[in-house]
Each structure stands twice: as structure tokens, then as C-alpha cells.
C-alpha positions in Angstrom: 149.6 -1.7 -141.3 150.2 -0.3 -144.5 150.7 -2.6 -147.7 153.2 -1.5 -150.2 152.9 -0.9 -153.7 154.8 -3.8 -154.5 153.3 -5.9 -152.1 150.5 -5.3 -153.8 151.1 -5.9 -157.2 152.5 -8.8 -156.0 149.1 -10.5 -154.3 147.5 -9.1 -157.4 149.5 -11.2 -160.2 149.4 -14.4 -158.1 145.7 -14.1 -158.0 145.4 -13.7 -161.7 148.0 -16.3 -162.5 145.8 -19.0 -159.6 142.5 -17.7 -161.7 144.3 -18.6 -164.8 145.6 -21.6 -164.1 142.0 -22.8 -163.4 140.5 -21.9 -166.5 143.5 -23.2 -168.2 143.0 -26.5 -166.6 141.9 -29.3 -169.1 141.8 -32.4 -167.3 138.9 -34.4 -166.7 137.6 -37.3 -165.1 135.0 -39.2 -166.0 132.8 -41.5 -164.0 130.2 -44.3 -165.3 128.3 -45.8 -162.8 125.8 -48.3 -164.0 124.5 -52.2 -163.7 127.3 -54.3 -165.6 125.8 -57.7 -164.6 122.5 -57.0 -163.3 118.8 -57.0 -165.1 119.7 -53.7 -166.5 123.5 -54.4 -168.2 122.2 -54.5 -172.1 120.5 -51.4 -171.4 123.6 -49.4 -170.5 126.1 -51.7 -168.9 129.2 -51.6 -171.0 127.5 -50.0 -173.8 127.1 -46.8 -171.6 131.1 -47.3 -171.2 131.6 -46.9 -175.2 129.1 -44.2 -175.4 130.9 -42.2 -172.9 133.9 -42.3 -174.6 132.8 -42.4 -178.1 131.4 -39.0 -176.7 135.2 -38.1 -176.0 136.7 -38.7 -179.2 133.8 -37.5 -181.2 134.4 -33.9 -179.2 138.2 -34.1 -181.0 139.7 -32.3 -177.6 142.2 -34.7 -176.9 143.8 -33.1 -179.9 143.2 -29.4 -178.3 145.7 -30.7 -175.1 142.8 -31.8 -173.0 143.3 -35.3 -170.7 139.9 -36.8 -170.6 139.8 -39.6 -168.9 136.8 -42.6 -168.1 136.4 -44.7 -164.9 133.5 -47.1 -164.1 132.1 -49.1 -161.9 128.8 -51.3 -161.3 126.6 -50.6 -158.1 124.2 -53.6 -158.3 121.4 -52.1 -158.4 122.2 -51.1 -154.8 121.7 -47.3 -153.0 124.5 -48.1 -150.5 126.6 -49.7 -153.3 126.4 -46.3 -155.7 126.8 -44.6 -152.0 130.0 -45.8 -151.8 131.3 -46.4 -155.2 130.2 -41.9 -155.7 132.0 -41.1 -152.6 135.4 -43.0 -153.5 135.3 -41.4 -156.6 135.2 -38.3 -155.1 137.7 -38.6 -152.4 139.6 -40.8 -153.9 139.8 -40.8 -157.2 139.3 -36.9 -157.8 136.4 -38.0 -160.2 134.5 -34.6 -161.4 131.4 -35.8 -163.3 129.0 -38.9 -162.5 127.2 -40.2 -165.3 124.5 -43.0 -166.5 123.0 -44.3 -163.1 120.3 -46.8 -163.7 118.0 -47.7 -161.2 115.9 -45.4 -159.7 116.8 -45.8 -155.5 120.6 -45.9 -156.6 119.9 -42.3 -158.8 118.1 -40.9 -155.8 120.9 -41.9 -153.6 123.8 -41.1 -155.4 122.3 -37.6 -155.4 122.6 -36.6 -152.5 126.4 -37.9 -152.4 127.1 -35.4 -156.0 125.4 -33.0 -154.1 127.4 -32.8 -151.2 130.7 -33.5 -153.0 129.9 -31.0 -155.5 130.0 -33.1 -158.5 128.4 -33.2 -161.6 125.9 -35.9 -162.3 124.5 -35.9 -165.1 121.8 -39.0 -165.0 120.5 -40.7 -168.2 119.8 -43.9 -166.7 117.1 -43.6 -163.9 113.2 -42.4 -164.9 112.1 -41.4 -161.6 110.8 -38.0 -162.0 111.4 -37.2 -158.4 114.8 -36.1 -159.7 113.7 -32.8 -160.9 111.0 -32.6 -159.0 111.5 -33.3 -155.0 114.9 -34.4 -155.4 116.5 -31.9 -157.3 119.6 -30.6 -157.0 122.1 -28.1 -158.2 124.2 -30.9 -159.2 122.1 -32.3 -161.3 121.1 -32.5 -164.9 118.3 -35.1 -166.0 118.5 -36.5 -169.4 116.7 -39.3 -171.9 113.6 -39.8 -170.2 111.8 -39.6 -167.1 108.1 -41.7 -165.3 106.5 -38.1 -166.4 106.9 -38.7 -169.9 106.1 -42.5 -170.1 103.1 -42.0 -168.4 102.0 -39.0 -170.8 102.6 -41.0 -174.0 102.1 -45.0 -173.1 99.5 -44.2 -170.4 97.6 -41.2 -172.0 97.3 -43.1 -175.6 96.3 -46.3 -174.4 93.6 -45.1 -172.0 92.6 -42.7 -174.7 92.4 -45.7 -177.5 89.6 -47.2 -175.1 91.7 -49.1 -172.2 90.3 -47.6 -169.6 90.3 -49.8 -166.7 93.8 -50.5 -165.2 95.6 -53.2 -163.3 99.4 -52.5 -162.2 102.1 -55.3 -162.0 105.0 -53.3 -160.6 108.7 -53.2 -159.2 108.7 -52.7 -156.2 111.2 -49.7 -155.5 111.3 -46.1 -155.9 111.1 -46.1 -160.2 108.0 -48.7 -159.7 106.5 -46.3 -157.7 106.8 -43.1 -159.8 105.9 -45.0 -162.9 102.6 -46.4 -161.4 101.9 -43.4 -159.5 102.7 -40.7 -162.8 100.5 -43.1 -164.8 97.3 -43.6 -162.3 97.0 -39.9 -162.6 97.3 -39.5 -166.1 95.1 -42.8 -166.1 92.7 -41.0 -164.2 92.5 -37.5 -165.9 91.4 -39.2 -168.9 88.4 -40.5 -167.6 90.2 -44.1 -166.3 90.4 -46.1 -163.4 92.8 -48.1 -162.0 91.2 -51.4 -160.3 94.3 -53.4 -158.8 97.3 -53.3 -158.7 100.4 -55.9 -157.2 104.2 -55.2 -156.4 106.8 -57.9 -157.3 110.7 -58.1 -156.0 113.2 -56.0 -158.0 114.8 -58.7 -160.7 112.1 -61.3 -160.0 111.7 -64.5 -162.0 108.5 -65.9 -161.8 105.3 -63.4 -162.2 102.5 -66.1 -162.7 100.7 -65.0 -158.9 101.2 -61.6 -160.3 100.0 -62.4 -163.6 96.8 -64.4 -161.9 96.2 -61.5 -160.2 95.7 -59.3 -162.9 94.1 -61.8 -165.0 91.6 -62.5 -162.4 91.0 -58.5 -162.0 89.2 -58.2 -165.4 91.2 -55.1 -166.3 91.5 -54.1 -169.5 94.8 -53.2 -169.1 97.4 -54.8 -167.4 100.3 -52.1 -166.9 104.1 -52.9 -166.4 105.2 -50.8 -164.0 108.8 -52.0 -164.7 111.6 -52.5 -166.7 114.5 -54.6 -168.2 114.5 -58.7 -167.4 111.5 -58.1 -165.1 109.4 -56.6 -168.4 111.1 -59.4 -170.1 109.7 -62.0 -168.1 106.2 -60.6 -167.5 105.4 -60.6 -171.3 106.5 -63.6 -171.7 104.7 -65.4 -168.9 101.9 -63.7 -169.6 102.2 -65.3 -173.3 102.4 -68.7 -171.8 99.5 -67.8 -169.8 97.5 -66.7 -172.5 96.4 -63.3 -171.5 96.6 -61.6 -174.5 94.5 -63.7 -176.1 91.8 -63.8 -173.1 91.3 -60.2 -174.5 93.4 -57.8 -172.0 95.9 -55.6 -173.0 99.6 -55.4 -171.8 101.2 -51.9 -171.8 104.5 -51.7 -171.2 105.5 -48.6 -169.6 109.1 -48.9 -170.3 110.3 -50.8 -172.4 113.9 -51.0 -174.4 115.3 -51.7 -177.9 117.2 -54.5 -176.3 113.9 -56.0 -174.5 112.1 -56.4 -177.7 115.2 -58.1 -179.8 115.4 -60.4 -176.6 111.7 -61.1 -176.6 111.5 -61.2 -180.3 109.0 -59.9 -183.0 106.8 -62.8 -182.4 105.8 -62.1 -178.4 106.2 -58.2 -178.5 104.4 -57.2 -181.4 102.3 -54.5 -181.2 103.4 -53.4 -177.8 102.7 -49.7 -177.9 105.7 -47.8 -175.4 107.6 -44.7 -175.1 111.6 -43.4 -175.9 113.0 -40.1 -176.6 115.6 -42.1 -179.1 115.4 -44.8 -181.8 118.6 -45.8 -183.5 117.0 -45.8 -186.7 115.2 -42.9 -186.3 117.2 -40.3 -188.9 120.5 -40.2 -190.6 122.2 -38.8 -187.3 120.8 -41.7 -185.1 122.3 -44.3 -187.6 125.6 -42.7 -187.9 125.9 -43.2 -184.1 124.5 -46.7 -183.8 126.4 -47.9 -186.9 130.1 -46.8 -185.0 128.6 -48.2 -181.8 127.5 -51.2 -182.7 130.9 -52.0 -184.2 132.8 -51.1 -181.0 130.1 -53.5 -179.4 131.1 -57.3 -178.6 127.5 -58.3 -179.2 127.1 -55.7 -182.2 124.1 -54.4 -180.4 122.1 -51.4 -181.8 122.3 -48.7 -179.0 118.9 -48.1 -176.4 118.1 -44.7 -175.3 120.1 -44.7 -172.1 123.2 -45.6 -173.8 122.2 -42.3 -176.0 121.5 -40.1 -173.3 125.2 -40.7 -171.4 126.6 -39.8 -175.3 124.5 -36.9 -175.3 125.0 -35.8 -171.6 129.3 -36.3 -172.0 129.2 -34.2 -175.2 127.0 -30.9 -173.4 129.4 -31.7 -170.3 132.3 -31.2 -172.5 130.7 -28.2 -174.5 130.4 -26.6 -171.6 134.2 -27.0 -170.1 135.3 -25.8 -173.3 132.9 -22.6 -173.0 134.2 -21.8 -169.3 137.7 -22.2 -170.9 139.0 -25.3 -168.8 137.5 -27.8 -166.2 137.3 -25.4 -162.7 136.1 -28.5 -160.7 133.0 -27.0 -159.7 130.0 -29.4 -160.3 127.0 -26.5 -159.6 129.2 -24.1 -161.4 129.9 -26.2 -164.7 126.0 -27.4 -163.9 124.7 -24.3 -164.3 126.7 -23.3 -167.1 125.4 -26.2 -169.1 121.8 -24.9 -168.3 122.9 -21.6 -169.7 123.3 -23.8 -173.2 120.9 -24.6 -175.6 121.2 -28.9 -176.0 122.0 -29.8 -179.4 122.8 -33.3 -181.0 122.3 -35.6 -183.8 120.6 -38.4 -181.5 118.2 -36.2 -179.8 118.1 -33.0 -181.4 117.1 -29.1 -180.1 116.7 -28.6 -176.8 117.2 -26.8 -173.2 117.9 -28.0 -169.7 115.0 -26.2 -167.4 116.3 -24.5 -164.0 115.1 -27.9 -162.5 117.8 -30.3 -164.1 115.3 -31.5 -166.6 116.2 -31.9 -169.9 113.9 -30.8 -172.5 113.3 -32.8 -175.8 110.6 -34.4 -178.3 109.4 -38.2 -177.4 108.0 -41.2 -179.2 105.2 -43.0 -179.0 106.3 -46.2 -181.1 104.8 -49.3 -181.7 106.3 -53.1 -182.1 106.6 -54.5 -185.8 104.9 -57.5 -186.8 107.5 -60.0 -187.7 106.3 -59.7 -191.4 107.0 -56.3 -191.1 110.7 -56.2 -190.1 113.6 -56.3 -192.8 116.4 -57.0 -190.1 118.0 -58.3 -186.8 117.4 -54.6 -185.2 114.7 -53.5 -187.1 112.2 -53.4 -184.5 110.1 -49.9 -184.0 107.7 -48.2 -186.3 106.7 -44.7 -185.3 103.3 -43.8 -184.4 103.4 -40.2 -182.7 105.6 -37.2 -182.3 105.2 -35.9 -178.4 106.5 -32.1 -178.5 109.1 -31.2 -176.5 107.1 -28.9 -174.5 104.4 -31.3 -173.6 106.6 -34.8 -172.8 107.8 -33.4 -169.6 106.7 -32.1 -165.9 105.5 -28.2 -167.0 107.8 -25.9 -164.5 104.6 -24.5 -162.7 103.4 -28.6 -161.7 107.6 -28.7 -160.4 108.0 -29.1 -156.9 112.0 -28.4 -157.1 113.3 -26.4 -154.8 115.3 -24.6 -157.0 112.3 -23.1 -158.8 111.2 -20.9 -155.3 111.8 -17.7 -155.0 
């Protein structure tokens, strides 16, 4: 069969007018999956909702002819609930990018869903480090913080200050696990030992058994392997029970900006933790937190997850803008954005590794004393820098997949 000259030109233009219509293609959806009512709604919640689309309007494309637009949704804490809610989107609701995802079983989860949809997901909201590690994905991009890094500053500087025997009051689910389990080895490498240890309910009230437990272990720590109202609770029943003042130590692997102001100065002081962002940190953390806090209800300074789905929509859209339009591609635009150095004014230099992992300083920050404090949200004082290339999993210690060759 021969194939004319014209015939040719003619296949030729329509494939370059198809391939231009792609990169010319500025519409983008947007989707925030979070816990809106749950134990973890004041860490991201709503607020993760503003940040997203503060993110938009701070990138000034709607201007440029771009239709950006923002969906979300809660999952309640649940795997199958995120399940569902990714693969609607998908379908459905021609969603390209998932963002936030709290809760560790829900981020594992909804991975494989973004995987096999070909989304982006870009997660700010989970710490399990199994996301660049075992459960990596193509898809994916891993920002804020990670079990890895709170084990390596909370764990590492407490053990190292001289609490070296450790008792574990943890969730139990898959972030409870990676936090205990990231920590006993970093617990163990400097010369500690874990004694004990006790799983509780996910979004449990009452921790006294646990509490006895520990207390009765003679531990000199007693580490929280959790996060949000379960933290909460724990140091405050463990107030009323009078374990601080028995003489152990409470280290609170993760804990929140919006944990302490809920707790108050009073009960947290001097809780030692870890975060990769402070709002009061610099000049380009209070910036952000001052516009947030005014588009917030409750006026509520914004916590480091809230940060990270700012930080993660603004390198998402960088990186539509390098490619010259939104192709619909998650692994393509994925791997694009890993091509591009990170850059912000909430969490400063950095790079996304081949693994998903995004690469930036930490904090080790301690509690103020209430004497200390000159307002409402004026909580933190810093005690150590963690360099950005020693706060997360080293590539060679990576079991991603993606890393083989």
C-alpha cells in the first residue's frame, strides 16, 4: 500500500497539532484528601484546604489562562474510605493530583490506588517511612516529614541526653509501627534499650492501663508512638497520674503546633520533638502563617502538614508550567518534579531523591515554659538544626524499588 505525500503531511500535522494541544492544556484538578472531623482535623483538616489553594493563588496562573481547580474530601482515618474516595476521583471526577493524606494505613493505601490510576500524589500528611522505602511508587512524592526523621532527632537526642531505657505507648496501626520500630533502632544504636512496650486503639480516650504499664516498667522513658488527640490525651493523663514527677521522661515522637496550644504551656513544657517547619521560624514562615491564619475560622497558626500540602501544590504547579501545560500523566509530571530542585520560603533548598523522598533540614525544638512565651502561638524555641542530608533514610539503607538497577 503506498501512502501519499499528502496523506502524509496530513497524519503528520494532526499529530503535532494532538501533541500541542497537550502541552497547551492548563487545566487542573486538585484533590485534598484528609481527616476533616477525626483526631487529626487541626492538623490538616480544613487548614490543608486553604493551604492548597493559598498555594494556587500565590503561583499567580489563574492570571496566565490556567483553570486550577480544588476538590476534597475526608476518609476517616479509614484505608477503604481513601480507597474509594482516590478511585472516584479518578474515574469520576477526572481528578489529576492527590494531596495531604494523613494517617499512615490510609497513605499506604491510597498508593496503590494513584499508582494504578496514574495520578499524582503528592503526601505531606502521613510519616510512615515505608512510603519511600517498601512502598514506593512512581506516583509518589513524600514531603514534610517522615518516622525516619522523628526517630533520628526525638529518639537519637533524648537517648543520647542520658534516657536510655525505653518504654513504648503506641497506636496501633501502620504509622505506630514505623515510629516505634525507626526509633527502637535508633534507640538501640546509641547504646539504649527498649524494656516494654504497649499498643492502644487508634483515637483512644482513656490511656491510664497504658500509662500503668509504663509507669510500672521503670523506664526512663516513656515514648509516644503516636500523634494528634491520642498524644493529647497521653500527656495529659500521664499529668494527672503524676509520672513526670515520679522521675520518667515523656518523649513525644510527634507532636504538633496545634497539640501543644491544646495542651497548653503549663502541661507540655519542655517536651523535646521534631518538625521540618515552625511558623515562626524566619520572615518567610511568618508571611505564610500571618495570610493563613486570617483565612482560618479559628485563626490558627499553620502545623507542618498544612505547610507541606502548600509546599507540595506550589512544586506540582512549577513543574506543569515547566512541561508547558498539564499532560495528565502522574509518573510523567512526577518525575519531572524530581528533575527540580525544591525551593520555598516555608521549607527552604532542597531535592526530591529517585525514591519520592523529599529532602530538607529538621528541628529539634523544645516546649516554652509559660514564663517564656510572649503570645497565644508562641510556643517552640529551637534547640538543633538536623542537616538535610542526615534527617532522612540515606539512599543506600532505601529498600525502594525504584532505586535497583
Amino acid at each position: 500500500m503506498k501512502i501519499s505525500v499528502s496523506m502524509l503531511a496530513l497524519a503528520t500535522a494532526l499529530t503535532f497539532t494532538v501533541g500541542a494541544a497537550h502541552a497547551q492544556d492548563k487545566n487542573v484538578k486538585i484533590g485534598v484528601l484528609t481527616d476533616m472531623a477525626g483526631l487529626y482535623a487541626d492538623v490538616g483538616g480544613k487548614g490543608s484546604v486553604v493551604a492548597a489553594q493559598m498555594a494556587i493563588d500565590d503561583s499567580g496562573l489563574a492570571a496566565q489562562g490556567w483553570k486550577i481547580d480544588v476538590v476534597s474530601a475526608d476518609h476517616q482515618n479509614k484505608p477503604d474510605v481513601g480507597v474509594n474516595i482516590t478511585r472516584q476521583w479518578a474515574d469520576q471526577d477526572k481528578v489529576d493530583g492527590v494531596f495531604d493524606v494523613l494517617t499512615s494505613s490510609v497513605a499506604l493505601a491510597v498508593g496503590g490506588v494513584a499508582k494504578d490510576k496514574n495520578l499524582v500524589y503528592m503526601n505531606s500528611g502521613a510519616a510512615a517511612s515505608d512510603l519511600t522505602n517498601a512502598a514506593c511508587s512512581p506516583n509518589l512524592v513524600h514531603w514534610t516529614y517522615d518516622t525516619y526523621l522523628l526517630a533520628n532527632g526525638t529518639g537519637k537526642a533524648v537517648t543520647k541526653s542520658g534516657g536510655d531505657t525505653w518504654f513504648f505507648v503506641t497506636a496501633d496501626y501502620a504509622f505506630g509501627a514505623a515510629l516505634e520500630r525507626d526509633t527502637t533502632a535508633v534507640v538501640l544504636a546509641n547504646g539504649g534499650k527498649v524494656v516494654g512496650g504497649v499498643k492502644h486503639p487508634l483515637s483512644n480516650s482513656d490511656f491510664s492501663s497504658f500509662l500503668l504499664q509504663a509507669q510500672a516498667s521503670k523506664a526512663k522513658i516513656i515514648g509516644l508512638a503516636n500523634a494528634g488527640g491520642d498524644t493529647t490525651n497521653s500527656i495529659k493523663q500521664a499529668a494527672e497520674f503524676g509520672i513526670v514527677a515520679g522521675g520518667q521522661k515523656l518523649a513525644a515522637l510527634l507532636l504538633f503546633l496545634t497539640d501543644v496550644h491544646s495542651l497548653g504551656l503549663k502541661v507540655a513544657q519542655g517536651l523535646q520533638f521534631t518538625t521540618t517547619f515552625y511558623w515562626d521560624q524566619n520572615d518567610g514562615t511568618r508571611g505564610f502563617a500571618k495570610k493563613f491564619a486570617e483565612k482560618m475560622a479559628n485563626h490558627q497558626m499553620p502545623t507542618m502538614v498544612q505547610a507541606g500540602v502548600y509546599a507540595s501544590v506550589a512544586h506540582y504547579l512549577k513543574a506543569l508550567v515547566a512541561m508547558g501545560g498539564n499532560p495528565h500523566d502522574g509518573a510523567k509530571v512526577v518525575a519531572k518534579m524530581k528533575e527540580m530542585p525544591t525551593e520555598d520560603a516555608l521549607f527552604g533548598k532542597g531535592m526530591i531523591q529517585p525514591n519520592g523522598r523529599v529532602i530538607h533540614p529538621g528541628y529539634l525544638w523544645e516546649v516554652k515554659k509559660p514564663e517564656e512565651s510572649k503570645g497565644e502561638w508562641d510556643l517552640f524555641k529551637l534547640i538543633a538544626t538536623i542537616p538535610a542530608d542526615e534527617a532522612f533514610t540515606p539512599l543506600d539503607k532505601s529498600t525502594c524499588s525504584l532505586l535497583k538497577k
